[in-house]
C-alpha positions in Angstrom: -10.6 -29.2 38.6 -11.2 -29.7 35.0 -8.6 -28.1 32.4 -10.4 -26.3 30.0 -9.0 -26.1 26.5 -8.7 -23.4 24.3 -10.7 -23.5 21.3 -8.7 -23.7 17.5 -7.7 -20.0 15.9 -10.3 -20.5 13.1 -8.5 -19.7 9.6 -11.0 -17.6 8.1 -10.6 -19.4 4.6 -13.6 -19.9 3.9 -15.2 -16.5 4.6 -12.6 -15.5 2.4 -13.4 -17.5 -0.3 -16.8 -16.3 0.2 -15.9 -12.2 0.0 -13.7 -13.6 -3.2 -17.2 -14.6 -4.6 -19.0 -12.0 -4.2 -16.1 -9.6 -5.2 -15.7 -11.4 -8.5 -19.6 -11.1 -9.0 -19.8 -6.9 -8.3 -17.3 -6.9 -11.4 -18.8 -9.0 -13.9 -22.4 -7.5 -12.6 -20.8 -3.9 -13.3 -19.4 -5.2 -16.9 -23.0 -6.9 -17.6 -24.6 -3.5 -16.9 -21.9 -1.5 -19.1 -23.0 -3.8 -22.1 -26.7 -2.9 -21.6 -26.7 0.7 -20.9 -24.1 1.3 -24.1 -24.7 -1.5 -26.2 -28.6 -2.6 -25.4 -27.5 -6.7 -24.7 -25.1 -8.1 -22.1 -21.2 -8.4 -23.4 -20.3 -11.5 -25.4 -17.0 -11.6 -23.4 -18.5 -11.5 -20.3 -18.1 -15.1 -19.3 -14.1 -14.4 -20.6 -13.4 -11.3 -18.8 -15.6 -12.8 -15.3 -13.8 -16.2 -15.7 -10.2 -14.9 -15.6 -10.9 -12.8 -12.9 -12.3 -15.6 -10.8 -9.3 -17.8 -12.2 -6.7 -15.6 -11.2 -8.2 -15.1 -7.6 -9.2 -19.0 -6.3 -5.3 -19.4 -7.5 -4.6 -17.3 -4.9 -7.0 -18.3 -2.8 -5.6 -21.9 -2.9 -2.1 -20.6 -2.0 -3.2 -19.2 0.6 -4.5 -22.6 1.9 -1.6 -24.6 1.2 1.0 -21.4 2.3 -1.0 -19.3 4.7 -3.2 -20.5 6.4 -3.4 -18.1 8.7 -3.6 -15.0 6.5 -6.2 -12.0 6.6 -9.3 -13.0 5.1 -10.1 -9.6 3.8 -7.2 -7.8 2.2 -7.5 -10.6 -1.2 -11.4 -10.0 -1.5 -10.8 -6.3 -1.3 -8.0 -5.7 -4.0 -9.2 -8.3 -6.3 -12.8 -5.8 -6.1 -11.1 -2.8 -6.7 -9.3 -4.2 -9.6 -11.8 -6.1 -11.4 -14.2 -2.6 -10.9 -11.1 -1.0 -12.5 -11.2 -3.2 -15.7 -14.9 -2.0 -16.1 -14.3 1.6 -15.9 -10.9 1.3 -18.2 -13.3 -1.4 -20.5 -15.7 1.4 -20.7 -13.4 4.4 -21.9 -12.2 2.0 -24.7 -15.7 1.9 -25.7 -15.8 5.8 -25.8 -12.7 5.7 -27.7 -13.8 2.9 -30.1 -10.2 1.4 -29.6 -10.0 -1.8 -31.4 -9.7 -5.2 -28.9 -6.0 -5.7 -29.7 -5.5 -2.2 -28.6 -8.1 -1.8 -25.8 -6.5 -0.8 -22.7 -8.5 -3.2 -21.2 -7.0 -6.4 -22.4 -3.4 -4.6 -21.4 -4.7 -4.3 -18.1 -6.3 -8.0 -17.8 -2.6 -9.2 -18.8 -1.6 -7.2 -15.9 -3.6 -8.2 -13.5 -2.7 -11.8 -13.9 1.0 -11.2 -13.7 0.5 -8.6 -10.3 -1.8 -11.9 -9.1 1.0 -14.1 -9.9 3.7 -11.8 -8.5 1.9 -12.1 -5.4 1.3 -15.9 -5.5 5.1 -16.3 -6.0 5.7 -14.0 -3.1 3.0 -15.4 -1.1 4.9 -19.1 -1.9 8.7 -18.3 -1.6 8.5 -15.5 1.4 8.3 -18.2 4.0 9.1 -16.0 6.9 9.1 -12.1 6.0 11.9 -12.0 9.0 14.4 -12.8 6.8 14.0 -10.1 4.4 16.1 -8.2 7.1 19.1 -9.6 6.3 18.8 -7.4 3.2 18.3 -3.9 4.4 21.6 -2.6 3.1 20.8 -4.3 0.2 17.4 -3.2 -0.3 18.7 0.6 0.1 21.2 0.3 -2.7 18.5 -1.4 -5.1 15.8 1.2 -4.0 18.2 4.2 -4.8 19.0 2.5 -8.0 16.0 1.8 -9.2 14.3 5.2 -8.4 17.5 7.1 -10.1 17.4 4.3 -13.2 15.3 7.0 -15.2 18.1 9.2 -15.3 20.3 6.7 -17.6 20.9 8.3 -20.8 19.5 6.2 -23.9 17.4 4.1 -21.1 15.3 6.6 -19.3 12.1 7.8 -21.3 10.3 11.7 -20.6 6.8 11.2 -21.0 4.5 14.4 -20.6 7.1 16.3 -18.8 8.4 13.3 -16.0 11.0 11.2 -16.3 10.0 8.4 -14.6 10.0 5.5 -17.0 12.5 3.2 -18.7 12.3 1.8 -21.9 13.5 -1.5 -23.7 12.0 -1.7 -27.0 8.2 -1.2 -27.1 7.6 -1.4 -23.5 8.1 0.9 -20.7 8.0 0.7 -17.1 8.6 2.6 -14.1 10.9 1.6 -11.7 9.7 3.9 -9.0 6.7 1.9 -8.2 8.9 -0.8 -7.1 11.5 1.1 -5.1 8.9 2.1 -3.0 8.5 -1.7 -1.9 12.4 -2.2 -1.5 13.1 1.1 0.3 10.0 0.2 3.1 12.5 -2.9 3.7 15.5 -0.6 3.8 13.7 1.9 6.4 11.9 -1.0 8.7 15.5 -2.6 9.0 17.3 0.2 9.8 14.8 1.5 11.9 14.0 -1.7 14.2 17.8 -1.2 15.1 18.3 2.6 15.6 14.9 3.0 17.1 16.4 3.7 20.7 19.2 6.2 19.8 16.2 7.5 17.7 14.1 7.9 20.5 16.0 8.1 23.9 18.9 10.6 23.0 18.6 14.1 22.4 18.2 17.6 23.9 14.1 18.6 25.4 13.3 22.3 23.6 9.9 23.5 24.9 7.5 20.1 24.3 9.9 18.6 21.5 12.4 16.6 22.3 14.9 17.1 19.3 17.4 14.4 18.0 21.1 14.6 18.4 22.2 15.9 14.9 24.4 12.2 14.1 20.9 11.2 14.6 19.4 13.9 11.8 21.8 12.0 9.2 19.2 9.4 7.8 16.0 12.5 7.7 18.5 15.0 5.8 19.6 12.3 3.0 16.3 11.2 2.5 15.4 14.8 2.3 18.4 15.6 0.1 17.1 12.2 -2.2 13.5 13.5 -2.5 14.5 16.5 -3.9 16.8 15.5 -6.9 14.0 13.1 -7.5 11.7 16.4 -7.6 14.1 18.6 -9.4 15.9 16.1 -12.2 13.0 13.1 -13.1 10.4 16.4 -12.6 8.4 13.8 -10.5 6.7 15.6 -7.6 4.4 12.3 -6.7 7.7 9.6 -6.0 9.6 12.1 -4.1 6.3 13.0 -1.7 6.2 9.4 -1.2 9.5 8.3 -0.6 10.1 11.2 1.7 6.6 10.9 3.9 7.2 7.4 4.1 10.3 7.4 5.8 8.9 10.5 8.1 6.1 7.4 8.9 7.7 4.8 10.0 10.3 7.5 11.8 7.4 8.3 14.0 5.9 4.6 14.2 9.5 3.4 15.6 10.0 6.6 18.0 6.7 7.7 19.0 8.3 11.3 19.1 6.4 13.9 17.6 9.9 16.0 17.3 10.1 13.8 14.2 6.9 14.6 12.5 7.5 18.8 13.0 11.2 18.5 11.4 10.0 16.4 8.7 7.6 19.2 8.1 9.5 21.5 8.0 11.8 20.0 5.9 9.1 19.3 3.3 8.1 23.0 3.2 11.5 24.4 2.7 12.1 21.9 0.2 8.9 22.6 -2.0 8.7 26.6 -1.4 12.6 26.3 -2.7 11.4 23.8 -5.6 8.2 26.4 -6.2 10.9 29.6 -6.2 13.8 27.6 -8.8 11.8 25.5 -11.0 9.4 26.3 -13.9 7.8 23.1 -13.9 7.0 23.4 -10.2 5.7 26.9 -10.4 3.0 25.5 -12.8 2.1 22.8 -11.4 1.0 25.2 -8.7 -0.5 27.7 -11.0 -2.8 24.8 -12.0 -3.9 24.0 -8.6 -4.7 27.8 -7.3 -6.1 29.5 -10.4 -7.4 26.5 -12.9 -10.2 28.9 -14.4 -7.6 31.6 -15.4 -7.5 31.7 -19.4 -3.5 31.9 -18.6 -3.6 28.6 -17.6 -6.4 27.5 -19.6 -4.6 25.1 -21.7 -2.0 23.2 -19.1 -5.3 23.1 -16.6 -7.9 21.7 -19.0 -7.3 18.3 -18.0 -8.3 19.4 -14.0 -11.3 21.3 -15.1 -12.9 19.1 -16.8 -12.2 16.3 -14.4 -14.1 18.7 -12.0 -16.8 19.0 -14.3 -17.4 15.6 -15.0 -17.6 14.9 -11.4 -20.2 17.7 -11.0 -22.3 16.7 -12.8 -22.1 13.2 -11.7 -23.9 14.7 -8.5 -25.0 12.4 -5.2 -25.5 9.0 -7.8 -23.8 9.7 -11.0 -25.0 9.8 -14.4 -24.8 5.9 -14.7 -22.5 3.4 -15.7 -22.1 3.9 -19.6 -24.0 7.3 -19.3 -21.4 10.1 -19.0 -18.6 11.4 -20.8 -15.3 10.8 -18.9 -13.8 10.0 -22.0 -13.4 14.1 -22.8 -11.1 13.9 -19.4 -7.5 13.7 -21.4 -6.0 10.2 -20.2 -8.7 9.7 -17.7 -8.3 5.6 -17.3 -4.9 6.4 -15.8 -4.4 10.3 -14.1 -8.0 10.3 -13.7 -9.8 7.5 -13.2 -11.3 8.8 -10.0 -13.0 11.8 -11.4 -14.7 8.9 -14.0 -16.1 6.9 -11.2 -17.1 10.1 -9.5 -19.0 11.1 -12.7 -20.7 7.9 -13.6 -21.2 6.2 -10.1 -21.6 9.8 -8.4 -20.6 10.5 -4.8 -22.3 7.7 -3.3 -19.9 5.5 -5.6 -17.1 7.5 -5.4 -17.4 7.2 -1.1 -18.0 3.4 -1.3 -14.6 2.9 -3.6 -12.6 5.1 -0.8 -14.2 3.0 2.1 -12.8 -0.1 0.4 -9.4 1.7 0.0 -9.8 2.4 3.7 -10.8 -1.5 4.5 -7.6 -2.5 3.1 -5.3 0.1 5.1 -6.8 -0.6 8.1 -6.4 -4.4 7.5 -2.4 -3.5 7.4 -2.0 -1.5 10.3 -3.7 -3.7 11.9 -1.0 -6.5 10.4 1.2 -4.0 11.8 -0.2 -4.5 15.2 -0.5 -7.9 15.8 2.3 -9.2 14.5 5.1 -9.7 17.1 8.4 -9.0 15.8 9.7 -5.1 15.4 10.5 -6.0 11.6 7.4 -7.0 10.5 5.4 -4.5 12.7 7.2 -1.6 10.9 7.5 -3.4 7.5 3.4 -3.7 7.1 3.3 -0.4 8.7 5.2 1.1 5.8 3.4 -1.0 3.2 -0.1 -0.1 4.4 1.3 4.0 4.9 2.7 3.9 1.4 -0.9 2.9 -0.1 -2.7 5.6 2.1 -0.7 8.4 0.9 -0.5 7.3 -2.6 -4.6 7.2 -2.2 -4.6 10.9 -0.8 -2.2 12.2 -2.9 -3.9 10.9 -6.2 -7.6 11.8 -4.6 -6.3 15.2 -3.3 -5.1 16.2 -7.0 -8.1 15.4 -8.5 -10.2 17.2 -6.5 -8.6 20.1 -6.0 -7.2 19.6 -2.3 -3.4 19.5 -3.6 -1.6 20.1 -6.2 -1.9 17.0 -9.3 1.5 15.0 -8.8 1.3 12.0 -11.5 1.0 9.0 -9.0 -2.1 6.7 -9.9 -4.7 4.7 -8.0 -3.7 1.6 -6.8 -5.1 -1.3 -8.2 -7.9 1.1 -10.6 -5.9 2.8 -12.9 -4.5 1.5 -16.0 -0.4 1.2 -15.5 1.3 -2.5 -15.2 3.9 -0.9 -13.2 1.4 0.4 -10.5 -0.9 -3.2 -10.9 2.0 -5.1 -10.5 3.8 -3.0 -7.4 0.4 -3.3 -5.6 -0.2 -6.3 -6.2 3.3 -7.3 -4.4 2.5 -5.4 -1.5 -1.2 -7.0 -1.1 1.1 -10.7 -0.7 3.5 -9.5 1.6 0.5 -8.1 3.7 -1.0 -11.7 3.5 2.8 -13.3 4.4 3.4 -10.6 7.4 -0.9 -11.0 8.4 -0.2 -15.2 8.7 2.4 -14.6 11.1 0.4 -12.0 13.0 -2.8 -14.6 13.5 -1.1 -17.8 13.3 -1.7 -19.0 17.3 2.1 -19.0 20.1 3.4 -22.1 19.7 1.7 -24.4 22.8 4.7 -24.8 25.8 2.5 -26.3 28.4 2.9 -29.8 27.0 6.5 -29.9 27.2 8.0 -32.1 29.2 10.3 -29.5 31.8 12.2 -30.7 34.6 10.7 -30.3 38.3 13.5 -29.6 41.0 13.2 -32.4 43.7 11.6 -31.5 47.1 14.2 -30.8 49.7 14.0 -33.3 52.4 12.7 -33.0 55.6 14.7 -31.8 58.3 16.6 -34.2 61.0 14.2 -32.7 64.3 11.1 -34.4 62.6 8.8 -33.1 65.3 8.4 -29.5 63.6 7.1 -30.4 60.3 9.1 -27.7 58.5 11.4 -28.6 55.5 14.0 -26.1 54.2 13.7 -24.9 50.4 16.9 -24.0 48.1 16.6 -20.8 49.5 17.5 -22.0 52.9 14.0 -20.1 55.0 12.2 -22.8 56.9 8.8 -22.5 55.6 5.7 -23.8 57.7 4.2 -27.1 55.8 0.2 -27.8 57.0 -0.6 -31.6 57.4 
């Protein structure tokens, strides 16, 4: 009988460097367009802005062919799209706003967009094995604390518009929330991978829930305890509803008990309905979202409405790229970039940009799933969960759904922080992906050892022969 060999796990490479090309060519063919609908003639930096872009992603295309071979061919193609479409809509506010080219937004975000690329071609190059990045969990929880409560530093933290979420050195800010997001997920899938079973098998059955012992509750009520300080002191409602559903997540994702889900629930609810009770800022925040069209709350809700009437009159295909007015929207290439691209690409637009948002989530869950270890499974769980509910959360505030918390679009809005952060978690999706697709290591040509046949036994006649386990066994001529 013939052995039949298994044909080579193909690396995808090439169909990725193919979705990288026609990525690159949506953006430049959206900033073409942009010239001729405000302008009358095609860009003169058009080659420029379309060349870096392509530059910066066949860099990171050829890592991924010397590094990772094996690494999803989708997840680059996807974020460099939704960042070079970001670039036109931010390119096209600075044209509203007749900002000069030194002080165009535009070129701040270009910068930053090669540094988040290069961030995650460094990752991408020196994360050999993401395994070992669990050696650091304790680690990773004392720089994540310290990095989301950095703000509070007197003479270091900055309150911008209310939150106190950035640093400053100098000239330039930064917020250091974006990238304790990335070091906590470490934090919770090491911890997690190795408390999973008194997690899950210990605790007390109450109706259908099976509720935790309360050691057990320790980990839920400090994060709890965290989120809230971040809430009450930085006044930053978006970090602490991320940093808390997170770790509800990848609570549920290790456990598979729903008992988790309800007490983190409840948790929240008691923790914002206290928040809404105590805290002025809160309390309007809240205001805003129920009764934007009351003249009380006229002026703190102006930027909402007329991010909702931008997008309604953008209607089922928008006004056209160039064509509308997003630039009355107060700071609408970072808070609200999503009601522009509702207003100017319409609904249709506004769908295909959240199908591409969901395209890349589901890529990491499904990271999540084929990769083998319980590290890494939870790790690019918590990566692709943090980028969902950052999505929601940013979406659901501009439309209305929740309250407006301050987070921003992932790779779209202006914001190096944000860029950069993102563009970290995209190469340690690629690093955990190779390990997920990269074929089992082949055993069947090693060389083993074959026990020796027993010999036959002394009566010769019987044609039997006795095996290690001592039960004469029948042996057919």
């Amino acid at each position: 009988m013939a052995l039949v060999t298994p044909s080579p796990i193909r690396t995808r490479r090439n169909v990725e460097l193919i979705l990288l090309v026609l990525a690159v060519g949506i953006a430049v063919s959206a900033y073409g367009y942009l010239g001729l609908a405000t302008e009358g003639r095609l860009p003169g930096d058009m080659v420029t802005y379309g060349g870096l872009l392509a530059v910066f992603a066949l860099v990171a295309h050829a890592v991924l062919r010397l590094r990772a071979r094996y690494a999803d061919p989708v997840i680059l193609p996807i974020a460099t799209a939704i960042n070079g479409l970001g670039l036109v809509v931010i390119h096209r506010l600075d044209l509203a706003e007749k900002r000069p080219i030194m002080e165009s937004f535009a070129m701040r975000q270009m910068i930053w967009t090669g540094l988040g690329i290069g961030a995650c071609v460094a990752v991408i190059w020196f994360v050999r094995d993401h395994r070992g990045l669990a050696r650091y969990t304790y680690t990773a929880m004392a720089v994540g604390l310290a990095l989301l409560l950095l703000p509070l530093v007197p003479f270091l933290g900055r309150q911008i518009y209310g939150a106190r979420i950035w640093i400053g050195i100098g000239p330039l800010s930064f917020q250091p929330g974006e990238l304790a997001k990335i070091v906590l997920a470490v934090f919770f899938a090491g911890y997690l991978v190795t408390a999973r079973d008194s997690l899950s098998l210990v605790g007390r059955k109450i109706l259908f829930l099976q509720l935790p012992r309360a050691r057990d509750l320790g980990p839920l009520l400090v994060s709890w305890v965290i989120s809230l300080l971040v809430l009450v002191f930085e006044r930053d409602l978006g970090s602490s509803l991320l940093f808390f559903g997170l770790f509800i997540a990848l609570l549920y994702v290790a456990t598979e008990r729903t008992s988790w889900i309800v007490i983190g629930l409840l948790l929240f609810s008691g923790g914002a309905f206290t928040a809404w009770t105590l805290f002025s800022h809160v309390q309007l925040r809240v205001a805003i979202w129920l009764h934007p069209f009351d003249p009380a709350n006229s002026d703190n809700a102006y930027q909402l409405i007329q991010g909702l009437y931008g997008m309604a009159s953008g209607g089922l295909l928008g006004t056209g790229l160039g064509q509308g007015r997003p630039d009355i929207v107060p700071f609408a290439e970072s808070d609200f970039i999503a009601a522009a691209i509702g207003e100017e690409l319409g609904l249709t637009g506004f769908f295909a940009l959240l199908l591409l948002y969901a395209l890349l989530v589901e890529r990491g869950l499904r990271t999540a799933i084929g990769v083998r270890d319980g590290f890494g499974k939870l790790f690019a769980a918590g990566l692709a969960f943090s980028m969902a509910l950052q999505i929601f959360v940013v979406v659901g505030g501009v439309t209305r759904v929740i309250p407006l918390t301050g987070l921003t679009m992932p790779f779209l809005a202006s914001g190096g922080s944000s860029l950069l952060s993102n563009w970290i978690i995209v190469g340690l999706l690629l690093r955990i992906s190779d390990a997920a697709r990269r074929p089992a290591p082949d055993t069947s040509a090693l060389n083993l050892p074959i026990a020796p046949s027993a010999p036959p036994s002394s009566s010769g006649s019987s044609g039997r022969v006795t095996p290690s386990g001592g039960t004469p066994t029948e042996v057919t001529p």
